[in-house]
N, C-alpha and C positions, 0 to 999 in steps of 0.2 A: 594406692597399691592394692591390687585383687591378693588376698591372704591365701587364695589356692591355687597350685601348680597342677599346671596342664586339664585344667576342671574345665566341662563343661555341661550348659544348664542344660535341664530336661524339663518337661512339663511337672509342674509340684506334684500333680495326681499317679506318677509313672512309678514310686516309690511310696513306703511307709517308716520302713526302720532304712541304718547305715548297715552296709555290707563291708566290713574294714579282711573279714574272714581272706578275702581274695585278693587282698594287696596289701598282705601284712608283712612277705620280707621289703618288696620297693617302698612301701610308708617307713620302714626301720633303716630303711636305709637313707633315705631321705632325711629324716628326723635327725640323725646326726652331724649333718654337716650343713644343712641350707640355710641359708639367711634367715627366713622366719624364724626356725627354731630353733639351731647352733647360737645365732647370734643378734636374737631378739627377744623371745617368747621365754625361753629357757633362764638366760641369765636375769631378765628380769622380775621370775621367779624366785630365782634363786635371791637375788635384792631387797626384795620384799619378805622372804621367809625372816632375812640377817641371821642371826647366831641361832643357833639352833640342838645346841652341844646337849641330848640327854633326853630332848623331848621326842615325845610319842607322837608319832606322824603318822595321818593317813595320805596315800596318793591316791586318792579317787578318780581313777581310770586312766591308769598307769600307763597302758600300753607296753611297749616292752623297757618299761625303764632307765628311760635316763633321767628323769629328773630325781625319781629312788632311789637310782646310785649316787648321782650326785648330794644329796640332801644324806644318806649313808656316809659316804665319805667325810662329810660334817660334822657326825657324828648323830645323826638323829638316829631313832630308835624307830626302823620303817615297817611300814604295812600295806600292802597293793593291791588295790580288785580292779577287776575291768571284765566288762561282759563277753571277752573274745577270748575263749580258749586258745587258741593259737598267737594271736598278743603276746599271752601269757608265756606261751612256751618259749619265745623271744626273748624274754624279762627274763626269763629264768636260765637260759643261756649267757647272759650278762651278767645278773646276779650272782649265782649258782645255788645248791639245791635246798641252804639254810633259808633264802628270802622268805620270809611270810608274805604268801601271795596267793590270792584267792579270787573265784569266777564270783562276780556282785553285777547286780542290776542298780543304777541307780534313781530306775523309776520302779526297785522294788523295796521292801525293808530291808536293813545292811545287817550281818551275821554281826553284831558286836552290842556290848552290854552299852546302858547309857554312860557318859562322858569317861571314853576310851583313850581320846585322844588329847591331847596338847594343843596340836596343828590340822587342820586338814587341808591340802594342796588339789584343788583342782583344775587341770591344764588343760583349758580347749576340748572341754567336756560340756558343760552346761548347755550349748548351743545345738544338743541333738536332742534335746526336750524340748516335747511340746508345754508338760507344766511345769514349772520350777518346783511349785507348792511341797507334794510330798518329798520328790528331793530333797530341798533345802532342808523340811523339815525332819527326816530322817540325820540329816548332816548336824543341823545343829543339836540333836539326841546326842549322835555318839560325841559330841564334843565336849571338853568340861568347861563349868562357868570361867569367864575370861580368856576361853581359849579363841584362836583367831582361825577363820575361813579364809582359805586368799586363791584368788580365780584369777585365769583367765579366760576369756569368749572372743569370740571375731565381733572386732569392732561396728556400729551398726550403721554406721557412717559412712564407712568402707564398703560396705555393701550396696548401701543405697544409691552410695557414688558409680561405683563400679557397673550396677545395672542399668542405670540412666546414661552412661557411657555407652554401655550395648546396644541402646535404643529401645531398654526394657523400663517400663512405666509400674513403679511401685509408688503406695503409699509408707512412707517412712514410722507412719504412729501405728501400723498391721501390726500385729503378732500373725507370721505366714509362714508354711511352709518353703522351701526352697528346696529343689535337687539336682545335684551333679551329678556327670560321669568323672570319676578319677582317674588318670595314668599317672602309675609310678613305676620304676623300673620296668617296665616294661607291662605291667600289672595292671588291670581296670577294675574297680567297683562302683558301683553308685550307692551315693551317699546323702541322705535326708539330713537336712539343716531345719531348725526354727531359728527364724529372724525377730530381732523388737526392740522397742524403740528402748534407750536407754533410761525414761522413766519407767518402762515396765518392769528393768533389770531391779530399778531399786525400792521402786515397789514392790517387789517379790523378795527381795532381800530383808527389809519391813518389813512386813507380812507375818515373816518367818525367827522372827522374835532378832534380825541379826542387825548390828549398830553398824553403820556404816565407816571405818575408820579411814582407808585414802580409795581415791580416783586418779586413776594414774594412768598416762599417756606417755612411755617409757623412750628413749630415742634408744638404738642398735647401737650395740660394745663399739669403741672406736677403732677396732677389725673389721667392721665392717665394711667400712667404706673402700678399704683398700683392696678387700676380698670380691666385692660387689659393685665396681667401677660401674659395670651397666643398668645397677638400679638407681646405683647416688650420682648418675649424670642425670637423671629426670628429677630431683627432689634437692633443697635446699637443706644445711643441714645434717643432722642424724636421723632425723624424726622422719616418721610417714604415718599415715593411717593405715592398719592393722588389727590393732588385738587391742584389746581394753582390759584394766588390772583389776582387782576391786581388793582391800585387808578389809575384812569383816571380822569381829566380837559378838559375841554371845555376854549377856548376865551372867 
């Protein structure tokens, strides 16, 4: 199963960074109800976090929030950047005007003291770096010792499948560029992807001083199937290739 709706490829060279600025209400609107992220991506975030009643959580690259709110509603103790101003202004129509939510690079240093945080949650972020390195390493700064990283990325699998489907010839062990065009609601941006292989994932996870605690390959809420009749007549199951999980520890 291709993870992106209505995408199509462009030459890697045609783009550098993600343009999300121009398809931020149809991505927000999207994001709440579609199979990938109502009822895959999301919940099994949320899974992964379990009880969360008190702790200090970042969302690194929140987008307009819903996994903030939901991870809120749990009672965590939230905090949100994302490098899209108008993202933000999303979030904060959901939120409303108490959220702590802030404009962050997270291929730059993050506005926050060393280990700030409890948790840090990042959904379907990592995959628009080219290096992990400073990232990681800023992430696991703000984190305190024994706090946990928990990601998700577009599985590499899925990808690799899905182009060789196209009749597009990739090396699966590249760390490569890749770029769409998106349509959402009606909305297009294009959008730069780094693909790799999933030893690079964890050697960059190593690297970056973080213990690797699960690898997870989650199957969609048992809504799904009944919600998505046209995707679960092609696949056996709950399960498809998608998104890859990872719980990380820091010392």
């Amino acid at each position: 199963m291709h993870p992106t709706p209505e995408s199509r490829s462009l030459p890697a060279d045609s783009a550098h960074t993600s343009d999300y600025e121009s398809i931020v209400e149809g991505y927000t609107a999207e994001n709440e109800n579609s199979l990938l992220n109502a009822y895959y991506e999301r919940p099994a975030m949320l899974e992964l976090a379990d009880d969360v009643e008190g702790r200090r959580i970042l969302d690194a690259g929140c987008g307009a929030g819903p996994l903030f709110a939901e991870l809120r509603d749990r009672g965590a103790i939230m905090t949100g950047i994302d490098a899209s101003a108008r993202m933000l202004e999303q979030a904060r129509l959901r939120l409303g005007p108490d959220a702590d939510l802030r404009i962050a690079d997270l291929a730059e240093p993050l506005p926050f003291p060393d280990a700030a945080f409890d948790d840090i949650v990042a959904s379907l972020v990592l995959h628009y770096l080219r290096d992990w390195g400073p990232a990681l390493a800023e992430l696991r700064r703000v984190l305190r010792p024994g706090g946990r990283l928990i990601v998700s990325v577009e599985h590499p699998f899925a990808i690799h499948l899905a182009e060789r489907a196209d009749g597009r010839k990739n090396d699966y062990f590249d760390t490569r560029n890749r770029v769409e065009e998106w349509t959402m609601g009606g909305q297009t941006a294009t959008l730069s992807f780094w693909d790799r292989p999933l030893h690079a994932m964890t050697d960059a996870f190593i690297a970056a001083g973080l213990h690797i605690d699960v690898i997870s390959e989650p199957p969609a809420t048992p809504a799904a199937r009944e919600l998505f009749p046209e995707v679960f007549g092609q696949v056996t199951g709950s399960s498809f290739l998608a998104f890859l999980f990872f719980v990380l520890h820091r010392d």
